[in-house]
KOLKE-537299 format. One record per atom (N, C-alpha, C): x, y, z. Coordinates in steps of 0.1 Angstrom, whole numbers, plus 5000, padded with zeros to 4 digits. Atoms other than C-alpha are relative to their C-alpha. Example, Ala and Ser with C-alpha at 12.3 -4.5 7.8 and 13.67 -1.06 7.14 Angstrom:
500949885000512349555078500950125000499149895000513749895071499250115008
This chain:
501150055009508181085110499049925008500050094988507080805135498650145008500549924992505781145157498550084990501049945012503781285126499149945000500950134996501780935122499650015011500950064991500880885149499050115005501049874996499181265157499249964985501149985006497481215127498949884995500550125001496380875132498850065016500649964984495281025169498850114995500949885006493481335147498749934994501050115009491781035126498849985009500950074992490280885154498850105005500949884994488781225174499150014988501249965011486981305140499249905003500750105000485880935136499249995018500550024990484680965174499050084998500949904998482981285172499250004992501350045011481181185142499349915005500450114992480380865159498950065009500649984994478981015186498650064996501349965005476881245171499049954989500850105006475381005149499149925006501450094992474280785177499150115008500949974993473281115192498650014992501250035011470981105163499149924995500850135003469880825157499449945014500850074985469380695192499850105012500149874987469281015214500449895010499350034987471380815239500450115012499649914987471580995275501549975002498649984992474881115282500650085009499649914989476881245316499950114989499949835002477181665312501449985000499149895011480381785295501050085010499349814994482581995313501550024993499349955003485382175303500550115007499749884991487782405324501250084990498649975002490482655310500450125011499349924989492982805336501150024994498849944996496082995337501049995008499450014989498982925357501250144992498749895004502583175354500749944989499450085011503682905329499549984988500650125012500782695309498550135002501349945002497482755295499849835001499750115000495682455306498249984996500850035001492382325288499349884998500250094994490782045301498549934996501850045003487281845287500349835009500450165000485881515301498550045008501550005001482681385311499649985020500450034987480581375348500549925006499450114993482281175370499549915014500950084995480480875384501149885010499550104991481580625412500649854991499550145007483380335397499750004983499850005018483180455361500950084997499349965005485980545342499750164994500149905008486080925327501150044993498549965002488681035307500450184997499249835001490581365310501150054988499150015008491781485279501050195002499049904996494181775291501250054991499549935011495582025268500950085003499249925000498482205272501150104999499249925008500282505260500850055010499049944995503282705268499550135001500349895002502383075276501550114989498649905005506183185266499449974980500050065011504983065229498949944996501250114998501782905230500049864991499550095003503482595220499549895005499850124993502382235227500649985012498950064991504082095259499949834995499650125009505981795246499549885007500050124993506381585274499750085019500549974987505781555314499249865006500850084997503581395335498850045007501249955000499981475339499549925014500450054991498281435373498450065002501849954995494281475379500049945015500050064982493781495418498450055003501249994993490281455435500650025012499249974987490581615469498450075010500849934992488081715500500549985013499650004985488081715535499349885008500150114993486181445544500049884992499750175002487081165521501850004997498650055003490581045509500450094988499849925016492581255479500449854990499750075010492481055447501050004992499249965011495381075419500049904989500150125013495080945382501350094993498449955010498380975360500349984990499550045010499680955329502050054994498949934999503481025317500450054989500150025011503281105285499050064990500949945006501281285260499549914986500650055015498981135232500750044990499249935014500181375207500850125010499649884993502181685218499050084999501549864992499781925241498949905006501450064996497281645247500449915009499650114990497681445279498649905008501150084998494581185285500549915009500150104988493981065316499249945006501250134998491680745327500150055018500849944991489980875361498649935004501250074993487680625381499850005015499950004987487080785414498949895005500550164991485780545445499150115007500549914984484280885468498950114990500849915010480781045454500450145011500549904992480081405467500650134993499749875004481781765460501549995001499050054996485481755453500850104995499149915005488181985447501149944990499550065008489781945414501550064996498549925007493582005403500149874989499250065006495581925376501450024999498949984995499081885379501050004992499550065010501581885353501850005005498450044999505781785361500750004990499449985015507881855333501750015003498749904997511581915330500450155004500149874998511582245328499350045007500649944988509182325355498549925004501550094991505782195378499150095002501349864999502782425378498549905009501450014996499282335394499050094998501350005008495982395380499250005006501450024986492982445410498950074991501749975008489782425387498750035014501449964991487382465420499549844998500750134995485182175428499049974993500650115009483381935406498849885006500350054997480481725412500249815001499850175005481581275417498249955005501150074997477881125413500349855003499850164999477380795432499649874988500250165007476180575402499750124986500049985011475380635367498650095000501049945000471580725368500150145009500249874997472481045390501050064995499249925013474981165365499350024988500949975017472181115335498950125006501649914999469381315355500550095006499749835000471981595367500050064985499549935011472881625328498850054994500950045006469281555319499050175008500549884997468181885343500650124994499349884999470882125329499949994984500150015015470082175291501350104997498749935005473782295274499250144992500649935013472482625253501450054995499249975016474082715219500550165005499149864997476883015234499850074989499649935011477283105195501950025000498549965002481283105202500449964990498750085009483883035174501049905004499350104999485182695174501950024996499049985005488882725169501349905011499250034992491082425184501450025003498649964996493782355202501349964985498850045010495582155172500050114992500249925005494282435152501050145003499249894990496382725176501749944996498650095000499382465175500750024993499750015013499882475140500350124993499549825005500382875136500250095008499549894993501783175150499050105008500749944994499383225175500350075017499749914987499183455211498450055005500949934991496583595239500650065005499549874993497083885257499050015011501149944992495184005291500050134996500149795002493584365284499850015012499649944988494884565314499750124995499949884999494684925318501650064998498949975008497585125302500050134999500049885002498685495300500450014988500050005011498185635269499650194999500149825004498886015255499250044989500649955016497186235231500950004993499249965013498386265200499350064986500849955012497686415164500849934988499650045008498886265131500750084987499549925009500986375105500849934988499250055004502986295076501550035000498449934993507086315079500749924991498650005009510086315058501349945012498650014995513486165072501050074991499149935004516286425063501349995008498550004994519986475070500250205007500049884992520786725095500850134997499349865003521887035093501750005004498750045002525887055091500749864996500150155005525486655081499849944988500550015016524686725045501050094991498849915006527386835018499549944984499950025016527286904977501350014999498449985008530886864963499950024988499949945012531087064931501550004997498949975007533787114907500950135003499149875000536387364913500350064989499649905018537087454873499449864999500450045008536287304849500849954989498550115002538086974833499449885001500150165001538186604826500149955015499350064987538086354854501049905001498850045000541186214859500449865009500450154987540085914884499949854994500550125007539985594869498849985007501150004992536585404875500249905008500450124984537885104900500850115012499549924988539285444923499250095002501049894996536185644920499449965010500850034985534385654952498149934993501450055003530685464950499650035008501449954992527285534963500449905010500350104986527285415001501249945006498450024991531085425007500150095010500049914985531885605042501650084991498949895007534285925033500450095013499449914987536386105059500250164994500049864999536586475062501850004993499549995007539086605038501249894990499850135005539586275017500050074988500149955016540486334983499149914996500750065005537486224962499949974985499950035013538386254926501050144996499049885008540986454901499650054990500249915012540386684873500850044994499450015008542486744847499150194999500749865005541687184844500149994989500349985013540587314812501050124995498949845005543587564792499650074997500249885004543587854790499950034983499549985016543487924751499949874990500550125008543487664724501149925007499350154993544887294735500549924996498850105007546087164709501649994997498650084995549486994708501050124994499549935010550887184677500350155002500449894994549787524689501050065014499349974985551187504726501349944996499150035007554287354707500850164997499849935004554587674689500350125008500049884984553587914722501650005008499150024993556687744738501150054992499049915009558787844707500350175001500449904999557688174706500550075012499449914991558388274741501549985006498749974997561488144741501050064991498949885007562788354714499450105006500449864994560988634732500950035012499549994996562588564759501750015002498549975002566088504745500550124998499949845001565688824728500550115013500549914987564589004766501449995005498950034997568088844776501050084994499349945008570188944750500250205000499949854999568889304752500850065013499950014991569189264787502250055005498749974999572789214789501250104987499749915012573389434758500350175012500049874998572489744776500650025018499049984987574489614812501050045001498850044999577089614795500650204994500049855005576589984777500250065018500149934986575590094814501149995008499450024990578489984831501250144990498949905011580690194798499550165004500449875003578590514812499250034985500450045010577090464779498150035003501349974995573190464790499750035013500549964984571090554817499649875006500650124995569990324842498649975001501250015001566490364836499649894992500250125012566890134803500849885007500050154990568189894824499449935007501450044987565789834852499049974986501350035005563089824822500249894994499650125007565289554800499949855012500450134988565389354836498449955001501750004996561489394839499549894990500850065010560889294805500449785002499250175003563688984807498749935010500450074989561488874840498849964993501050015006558288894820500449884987499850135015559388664790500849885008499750124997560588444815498949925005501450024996557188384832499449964990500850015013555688384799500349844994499850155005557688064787500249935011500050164988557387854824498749944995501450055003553887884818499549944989500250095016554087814781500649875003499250145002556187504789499049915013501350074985553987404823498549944988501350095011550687394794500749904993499450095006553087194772499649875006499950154993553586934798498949935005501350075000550086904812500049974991500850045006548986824786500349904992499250134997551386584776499749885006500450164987550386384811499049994992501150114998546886364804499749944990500650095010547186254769500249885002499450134995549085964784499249985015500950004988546585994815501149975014499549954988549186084841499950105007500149864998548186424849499549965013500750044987547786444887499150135001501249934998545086694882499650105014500749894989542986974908499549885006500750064992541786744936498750075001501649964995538186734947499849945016499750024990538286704986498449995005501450004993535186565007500250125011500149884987534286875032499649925011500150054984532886655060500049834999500350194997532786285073498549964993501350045005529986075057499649894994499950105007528585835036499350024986500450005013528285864999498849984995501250005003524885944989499550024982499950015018525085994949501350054999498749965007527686004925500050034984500849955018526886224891500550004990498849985011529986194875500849794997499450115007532185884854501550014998498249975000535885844851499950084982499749935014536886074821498950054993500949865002533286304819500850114999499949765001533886714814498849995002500849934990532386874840500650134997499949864995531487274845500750035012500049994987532787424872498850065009500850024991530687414899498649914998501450125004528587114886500349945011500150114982527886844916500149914996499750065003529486634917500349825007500550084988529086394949498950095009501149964992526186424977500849925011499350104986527486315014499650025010501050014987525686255044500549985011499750074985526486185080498449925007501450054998523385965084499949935018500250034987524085915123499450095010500649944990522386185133498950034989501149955009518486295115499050085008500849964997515986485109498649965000501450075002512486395112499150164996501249955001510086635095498950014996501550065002506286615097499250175002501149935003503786825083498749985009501549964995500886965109498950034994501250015007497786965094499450175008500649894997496087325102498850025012501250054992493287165118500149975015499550094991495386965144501150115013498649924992497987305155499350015016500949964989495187405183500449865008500150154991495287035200501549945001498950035001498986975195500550105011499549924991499887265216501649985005498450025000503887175234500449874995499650175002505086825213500950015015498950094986506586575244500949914992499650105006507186295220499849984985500750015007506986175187500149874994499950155009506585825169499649984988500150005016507085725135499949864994500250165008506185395112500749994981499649985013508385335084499949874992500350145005507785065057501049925000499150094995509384765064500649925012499250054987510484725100498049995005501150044993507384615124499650065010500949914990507084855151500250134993499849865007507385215156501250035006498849914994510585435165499350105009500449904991509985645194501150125004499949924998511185985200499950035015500549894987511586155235500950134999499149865000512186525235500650005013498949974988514786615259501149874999499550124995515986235263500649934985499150045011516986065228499550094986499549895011516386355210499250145001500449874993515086745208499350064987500949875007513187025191500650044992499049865008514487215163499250114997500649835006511687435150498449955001501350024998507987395156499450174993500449925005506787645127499050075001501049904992504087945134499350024983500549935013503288015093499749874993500950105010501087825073500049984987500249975012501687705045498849984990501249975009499187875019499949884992500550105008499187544994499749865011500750144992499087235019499550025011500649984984497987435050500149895010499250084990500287255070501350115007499449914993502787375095501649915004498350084997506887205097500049975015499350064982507787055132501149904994498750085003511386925129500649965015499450084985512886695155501249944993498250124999516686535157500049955008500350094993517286255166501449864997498950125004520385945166499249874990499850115013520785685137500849915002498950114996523585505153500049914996499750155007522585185137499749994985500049935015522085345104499449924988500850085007519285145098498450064991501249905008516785465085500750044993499849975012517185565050499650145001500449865000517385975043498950004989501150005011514186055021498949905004500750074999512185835037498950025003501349924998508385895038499649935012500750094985506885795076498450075006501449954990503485805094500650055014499749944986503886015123499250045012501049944989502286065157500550105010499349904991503186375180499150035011501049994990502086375211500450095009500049904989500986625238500649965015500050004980501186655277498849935004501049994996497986565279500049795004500150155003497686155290498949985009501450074994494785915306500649855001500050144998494785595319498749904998501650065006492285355299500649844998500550095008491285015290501149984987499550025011493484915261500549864993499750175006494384625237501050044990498849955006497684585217499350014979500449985018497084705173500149884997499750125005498084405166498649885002500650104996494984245180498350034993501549985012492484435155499649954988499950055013491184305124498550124993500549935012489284515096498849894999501050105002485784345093499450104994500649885010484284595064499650125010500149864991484984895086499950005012500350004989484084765114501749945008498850064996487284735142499749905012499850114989486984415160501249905004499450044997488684185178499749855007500550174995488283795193500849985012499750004985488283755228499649865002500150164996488983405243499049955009501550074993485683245258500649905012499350154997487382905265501249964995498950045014490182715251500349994990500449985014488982665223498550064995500949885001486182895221500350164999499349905000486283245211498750134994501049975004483983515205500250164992499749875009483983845180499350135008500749854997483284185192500450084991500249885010482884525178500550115011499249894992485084805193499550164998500149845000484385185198501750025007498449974991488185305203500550164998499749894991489785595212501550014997498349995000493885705215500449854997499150065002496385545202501450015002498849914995499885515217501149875000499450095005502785285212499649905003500350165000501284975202499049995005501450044995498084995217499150095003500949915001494585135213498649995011501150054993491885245239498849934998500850035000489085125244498850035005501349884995485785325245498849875003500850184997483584935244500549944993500150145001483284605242500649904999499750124992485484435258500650015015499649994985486284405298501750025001498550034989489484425321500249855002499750134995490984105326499649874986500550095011489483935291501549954995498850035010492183765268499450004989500549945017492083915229501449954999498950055010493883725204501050114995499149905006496683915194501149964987499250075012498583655167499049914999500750115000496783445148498650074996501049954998493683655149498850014992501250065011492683635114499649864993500850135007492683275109498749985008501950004987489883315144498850074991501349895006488183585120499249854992500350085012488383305088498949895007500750104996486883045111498650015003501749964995484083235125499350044985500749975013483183305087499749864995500250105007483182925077500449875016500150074992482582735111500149884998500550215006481382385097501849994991498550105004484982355083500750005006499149974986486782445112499749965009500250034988485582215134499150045010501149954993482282375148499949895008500650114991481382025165501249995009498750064996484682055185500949845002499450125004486481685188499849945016500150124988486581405213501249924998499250104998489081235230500149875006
């Protein structure tokens, strides 16, 4: 808390200064040294630096700003070194150990040696020591030739966007250098995620019948299911009528039929053996007996089903998953009647997919062999990339057009292993040729929408920043050329970007007069 206070006791004052100042510059047009301000780069810090002409035996103060590049975070603590340096006077060093607020390190600076001087800043930290070689700075011998160098060099109005450092501090901001970057053609498309061919199963009903599953042992949507897992029981449908009374009766019935078949049976074995009949009526009394024995297993087998499942024991016709997977609907309820061949689970192997994207008619001519392709699904933050040959391949790059969307199928497979894409899922897709160039480029992330127009805010100074207007060109993972307006080597905001837009829309509240330390 203690750390809070006091930066915003430190914030108080900068306002109250910079009002100050410009007050008296208003009221009394008082001459003052020229201004300077350096921002440098080391492999570590961003380092931006203001204070005023630096005069023989007068104090200047160096208010020294420092970010982290891994983060563009404050640096907390350290110790801050301003070094005057030439070859023919003495090197100077002013210090401080400690920062005003975190990032701001103000250091009191009264060189003894006028003339041309090589300027560093030095900063020592725990975690590492960097140097800062701003180039060489003018030390005037007295006061009056620091007012009549400032008094020949009129400051003119850049027009940059004010945007400070406490300002940066306080949100999720980043720079980027725009480098040159290979980047492929591509064409766009829209695309389906599907399950792959031998990776996708219906399970239907085998007859037709109750299900016999309770509902805490029915399998649920998004359970993993092994290749021939039983998945649920059925209770088949009888043959004939079902009721109790009925199949009661059936079972009567063929067992006098069959006692009969018996009786006859050994009636006419016994004639046959007296010479008495032929053996033809024998063999046919055997036949029959066999038939009325059949007749009542099966009358007595319906009996007993049906028995279980009024008391819901019946272990029923299994329903067997056909491949490995993971449960993707489930259309049925413990104790529904189902058809046979109604569907009755859907099951996926979602570790391997398909990706397919509709060619546009327009685009087949310029697409010519896909190499690659990348897709943006809602939700996650980049793109998924594709390489044919390498993490995945070709399946069918279609030749017929279809007459209603005049589009043309291209299907690619591709691994899921972390089974973090959903099947059915709608994606923007880019498919790219053979064809590549080496350009100018800046990361998507670093564009903003200004009513059509695509710009972007390139860093001036440290706290300076200025808007351009882009002509661009390919786009390829994560970053788009650049046909104009802005250089090699510039830094374009890439986080953060649109509070730079917000500011440059309403300057006077954001600190247009920058601050004083």
């Amino acid at each position: 808390m203690n750390d809070v206070i006091k930066r915003l006791i430190f914030l108080a004052l900068i306002l109250l200064t910079a009002c100050t100042e410009q007050n008296m510059g208003a009221d009394n047009q008082d001459p003052k040294p020229k201004a300077y301000d350096f921002t440098h780069y080391s492999d570590k810090t961003e380092l931006f630096v203001e204070f005023r002409a630096l005069t023989v035996g007068q104090t200047s103060s160096f208010a020294a700003h420092f970010s982290r590049l891994s983060d563009f975070q404050p640096v907390a603590e350290g110790t801050v070194t301003v070094i005057l340096s030439s070859q023919d006077q003495p090197t100077e060093r002013f210090s401080t150990d400690s920062p005003s607020v975190p990032g701001i390190f103000v250091v009191k600076a009264e060189p003894r040696y006028a003339g041309q001087r090589q300027l560093t800043v030095e900063l020592a930290s725990k975690a590492f020591t960097v140097r800062h070689e701003l180039g060489e700075v003018p030390v005037y011998a007295d006061l009056a030739a620091a007012l009549a160098a400032a008094g020949a060099e009129q400051e003119a109005d850049s027009g940059d966007i004010p945007f400070l450092k406490e300002q940066q501090w306080k949100i999720d901001f980043a720079t980027e250098v725009i480098g040159q970057h290979e980047l492929q053609q591509s064409v766009r498309a829209l695309g389906t995620l599907k399950a792959s061919a031998g990776n996708e199963a219906y399970v239907s009903a085998p007859t037709s019948g109750h299900l016999l599953t309770p509902a805490d042992a029915l399998p649920k949507v998004g359970m993993p299911v092994q290749q021939g897992q039983i998945l649920a029981s059925l209770a088949a449908r009888l043959s004939g009528s079902s009721d109790m009374a009925q199949l009661e009766l059936d079972v009567q019935r063929a067992r006098a039929q069959d006692q009969l078949a018996r009786s006859e049976l050994n009636r006419l074995q016994q004639l046959f053996e007296a010479e008495a009949v032929a053996k033809r009526r024998v063999i046919k009394a055997q036949s029959r007996a066999k038939v009325t024995g059949a007749e009542l297993n099966a009358a007595e087998r319906r009996l007993e089903q049906t028995r279980r499942q009024a008391v819901g024991r019946a272990s029923g016709v299994p329903v067997y998953a056909p491949i490995s997977g993971i449960l993707a609907q489930v259309t049925i309820a413990s104790g529904s009647y189902v058809e046979e061949g109604e569907k009755l689970f859907h099951i996926i192997d979602p570790d391997t997919l398909w990706l397919e994207a509709r060619i546009a008619e327009a685009d087949m001519a310029q697409l010519k062999t896909p190499e690659r392709v990348s897709f943006r699904v809602d939700g996650f933050s980049g793109d998924f990339q594709i390489q044919l040959g390498e993490n995945g391949k070709l399946i069918s790059y279609g030749q017929v057009i279809d007459p209603v969307t005049r589009t043309v199928p291209l299907v690619v497979e591709f691994q899921n292993s972390q089974r973090q894409l959903s099947v059915g899922s709608l994606v923007q897709t880019r498919i790219y040729t053979g064809e590549k160039i080496t350009s100018i480029a800046v990361p998507e992330a670093a564009l903003i929408d200004d009513n059509g127009l695509d710009v972007v805010f390139v860093q001036s100074g440290g706290e300076s920043f200025q808007r351009r207007v882009l002509r661009l060109g390919l786009r390829d993972r994560g970053f788009v050329q650049v046909l104009s307006g802005v250089n090699e080597g510039e830094r374009v905001v890439t986080k953060g970007a649109y509070l730079v837009f917000l500011a440059a829309s309403s300057p006077a509240q954001l600190g247009a007069h920058g601050h004083a330390h």
